[in-house]
C-alpha positions in Angstrom: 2.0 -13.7 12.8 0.3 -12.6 9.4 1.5 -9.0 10.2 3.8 -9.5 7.0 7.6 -8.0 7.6 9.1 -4.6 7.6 12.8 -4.6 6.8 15.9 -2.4 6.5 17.7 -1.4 3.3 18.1 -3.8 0.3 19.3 -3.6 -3.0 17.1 -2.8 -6.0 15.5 -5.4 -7.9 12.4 -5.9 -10.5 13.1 -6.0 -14.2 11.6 -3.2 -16.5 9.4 -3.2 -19.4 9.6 0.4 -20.8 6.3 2.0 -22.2 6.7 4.9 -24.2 4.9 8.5 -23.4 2.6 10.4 -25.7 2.1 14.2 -25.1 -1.6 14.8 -24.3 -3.8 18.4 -24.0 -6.9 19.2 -22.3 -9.2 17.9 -19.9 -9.8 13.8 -19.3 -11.9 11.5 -17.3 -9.9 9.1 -15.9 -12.2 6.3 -13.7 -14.9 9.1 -12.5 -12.0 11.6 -12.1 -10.4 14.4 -13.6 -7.1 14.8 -15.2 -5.6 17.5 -17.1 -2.7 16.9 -18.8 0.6 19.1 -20.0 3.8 19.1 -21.1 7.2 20.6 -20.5 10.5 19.6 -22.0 13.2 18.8 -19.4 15.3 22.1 -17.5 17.6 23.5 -19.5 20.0 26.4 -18.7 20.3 28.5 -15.5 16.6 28.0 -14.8 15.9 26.6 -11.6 14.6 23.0 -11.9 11.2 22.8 -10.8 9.6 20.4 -7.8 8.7 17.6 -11.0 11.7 18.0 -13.2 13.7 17.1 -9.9 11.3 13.6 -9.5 12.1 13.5 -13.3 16.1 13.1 -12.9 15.6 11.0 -10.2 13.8 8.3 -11.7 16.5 6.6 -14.4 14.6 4.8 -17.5 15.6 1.4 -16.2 12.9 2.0 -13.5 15.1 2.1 -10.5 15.2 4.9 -8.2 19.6 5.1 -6.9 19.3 5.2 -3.4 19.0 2.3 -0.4 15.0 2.0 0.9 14.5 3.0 4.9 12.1 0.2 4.7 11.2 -2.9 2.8 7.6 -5.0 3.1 6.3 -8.4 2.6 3.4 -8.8 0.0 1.3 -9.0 3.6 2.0 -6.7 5.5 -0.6 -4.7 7.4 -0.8 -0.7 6.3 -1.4 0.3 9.5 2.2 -0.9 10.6 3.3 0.9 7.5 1.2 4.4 8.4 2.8 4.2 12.2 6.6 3.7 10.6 5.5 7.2 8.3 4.4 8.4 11.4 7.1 7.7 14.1 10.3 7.1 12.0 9.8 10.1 9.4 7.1 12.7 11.2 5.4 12.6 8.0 0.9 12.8 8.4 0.9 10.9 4.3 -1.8 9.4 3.7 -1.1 6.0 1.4 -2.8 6.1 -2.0 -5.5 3.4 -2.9 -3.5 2.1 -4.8 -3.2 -2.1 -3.8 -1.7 -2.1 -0.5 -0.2 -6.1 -1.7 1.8 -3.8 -4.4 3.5 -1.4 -1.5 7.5 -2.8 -1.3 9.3 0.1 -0.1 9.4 3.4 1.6 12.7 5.7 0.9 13.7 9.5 2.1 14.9 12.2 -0.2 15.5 15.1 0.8 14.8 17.9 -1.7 16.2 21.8 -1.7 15.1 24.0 1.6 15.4 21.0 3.6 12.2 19.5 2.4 11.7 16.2 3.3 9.5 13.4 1.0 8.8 9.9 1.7 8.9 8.0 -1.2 6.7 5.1 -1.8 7.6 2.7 -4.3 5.0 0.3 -5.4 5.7 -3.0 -7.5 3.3 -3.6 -10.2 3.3 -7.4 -10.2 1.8 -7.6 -14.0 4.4 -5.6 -15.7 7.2 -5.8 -13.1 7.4 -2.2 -13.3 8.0 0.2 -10.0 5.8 3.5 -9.3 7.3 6.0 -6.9 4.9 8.4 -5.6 6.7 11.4 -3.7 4.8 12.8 -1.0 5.1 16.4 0.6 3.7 18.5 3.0 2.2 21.8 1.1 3.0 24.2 3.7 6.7 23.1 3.4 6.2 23.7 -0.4 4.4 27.2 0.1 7.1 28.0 2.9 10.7 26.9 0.4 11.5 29.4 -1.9 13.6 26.8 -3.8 11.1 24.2 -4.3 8.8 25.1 -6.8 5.3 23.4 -8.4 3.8 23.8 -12.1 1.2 26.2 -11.5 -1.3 24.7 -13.8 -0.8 21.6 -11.4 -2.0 23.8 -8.4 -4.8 25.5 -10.4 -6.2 22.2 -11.4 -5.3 20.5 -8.3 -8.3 21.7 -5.6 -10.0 18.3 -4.5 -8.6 14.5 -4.1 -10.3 14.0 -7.4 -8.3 16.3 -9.8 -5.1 14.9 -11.4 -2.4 16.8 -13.4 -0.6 15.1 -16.0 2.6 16.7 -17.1 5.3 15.1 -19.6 8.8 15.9 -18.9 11.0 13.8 -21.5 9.6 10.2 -22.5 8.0 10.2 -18.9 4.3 11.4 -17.8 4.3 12.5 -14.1 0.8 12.5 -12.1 0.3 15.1 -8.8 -2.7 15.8 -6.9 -3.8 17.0 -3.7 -4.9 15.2 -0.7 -5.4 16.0 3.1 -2.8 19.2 3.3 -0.3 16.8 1.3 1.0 17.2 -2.7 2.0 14.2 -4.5 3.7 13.6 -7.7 4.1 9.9 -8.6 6.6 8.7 -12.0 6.7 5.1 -13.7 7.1 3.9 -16.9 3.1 3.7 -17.5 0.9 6.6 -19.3 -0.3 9.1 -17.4 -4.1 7.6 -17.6 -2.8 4.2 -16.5 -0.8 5.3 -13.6 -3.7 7.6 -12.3 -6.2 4.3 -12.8 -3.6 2.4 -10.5 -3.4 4.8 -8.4 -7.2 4.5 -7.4 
């Protein structure tokens, strides 16, 4: 009915093309925007993990993220089908990046300390066959769990939809940013620069 499909669970597919990481400082200008870029070396200790070391251990460096999608698309479906199923089936306000909506495969639900809830949207970039998983979250769940923690140089930078963070955790660069009363923190196997360009 050129609606494209929205399916249950399905196993995890795509094959992976690694790309290392290089550890970046300072201000860029990434596509008209701004990105500021750090770097942290994975949790060590008693130290409680913070909100991106947690999307860190879940992504595993074959690109694959362990748990069953809640939904699966078609190459065509419509977003607005996909925005109603965030809306009705997970009570979640996300907004979808502009990232190509053609890329948009799967939708998953983690649930992180304090009860807080994230859709997950995984993307499939067609080129390179790699997946990008951006986490969404509601800030005032953030600002309300005392368990679930941001950088704080990613909310100082953070203040408008145009503002990027880039922070390296491992071999991996994680992008967040800000947009309508949602944080989101997205992880592939691309540079930070090139996932923030695909994200736009």
């Amino acid at each position: 009915d050129g609606t494209g499909s929205v399916n249950g669970p399905e196993a995890m597919g795509g094959q992976v093309v690694p790309v290392g990481a290089e550890a970046t400082g300072g201000n860029q200008s990434v596509g008209g925007t701004e990105a500021m870029a750090g770097t942290a070396p994975p949790t060590e200790g008693t130290q409680p993990p913070g909100l991106e070391q947690m999307v860190y251990e879940l992504f595993s460096d074959t690109g694959s993220f362990h748990q069953d999608p809640s939904w699966s698309f078609s190459p065509d479906v419509r977003m607005e089908r996909v925005q109603v199923a965030l809306q009705t089936e997970l009570q979640s306000s996300a907004r979808l990046p502009k990232m190509d909506e053609r890329h948009l495969r799967r939708i998953y639900e983690h649930t992180f300390p304090s009860n807080v809830l994230s859709p997950v949207l995984a993307y499939l970039h067609e080129q390179t066959g790699e997946w990008i998983y951006v986490f969404s979250f509601e800030i005032r769940a953030l600002e309300a769990s005392e368990k679930l923690h941001r950088d704080p140089e990613a909310i100082r930078h953070c203040q408008k939809g145009n503002q990027f963070y880039v922070q390296q955790i491992g071999e991996k660069e994680l992008v967040s940013w800000r947009w309508n009363g949602h944080w989101y923190t997205a992880i592939s196997n691309h540079k930070g620069s090139e996932l923030i360009a695909l994200l736009q």
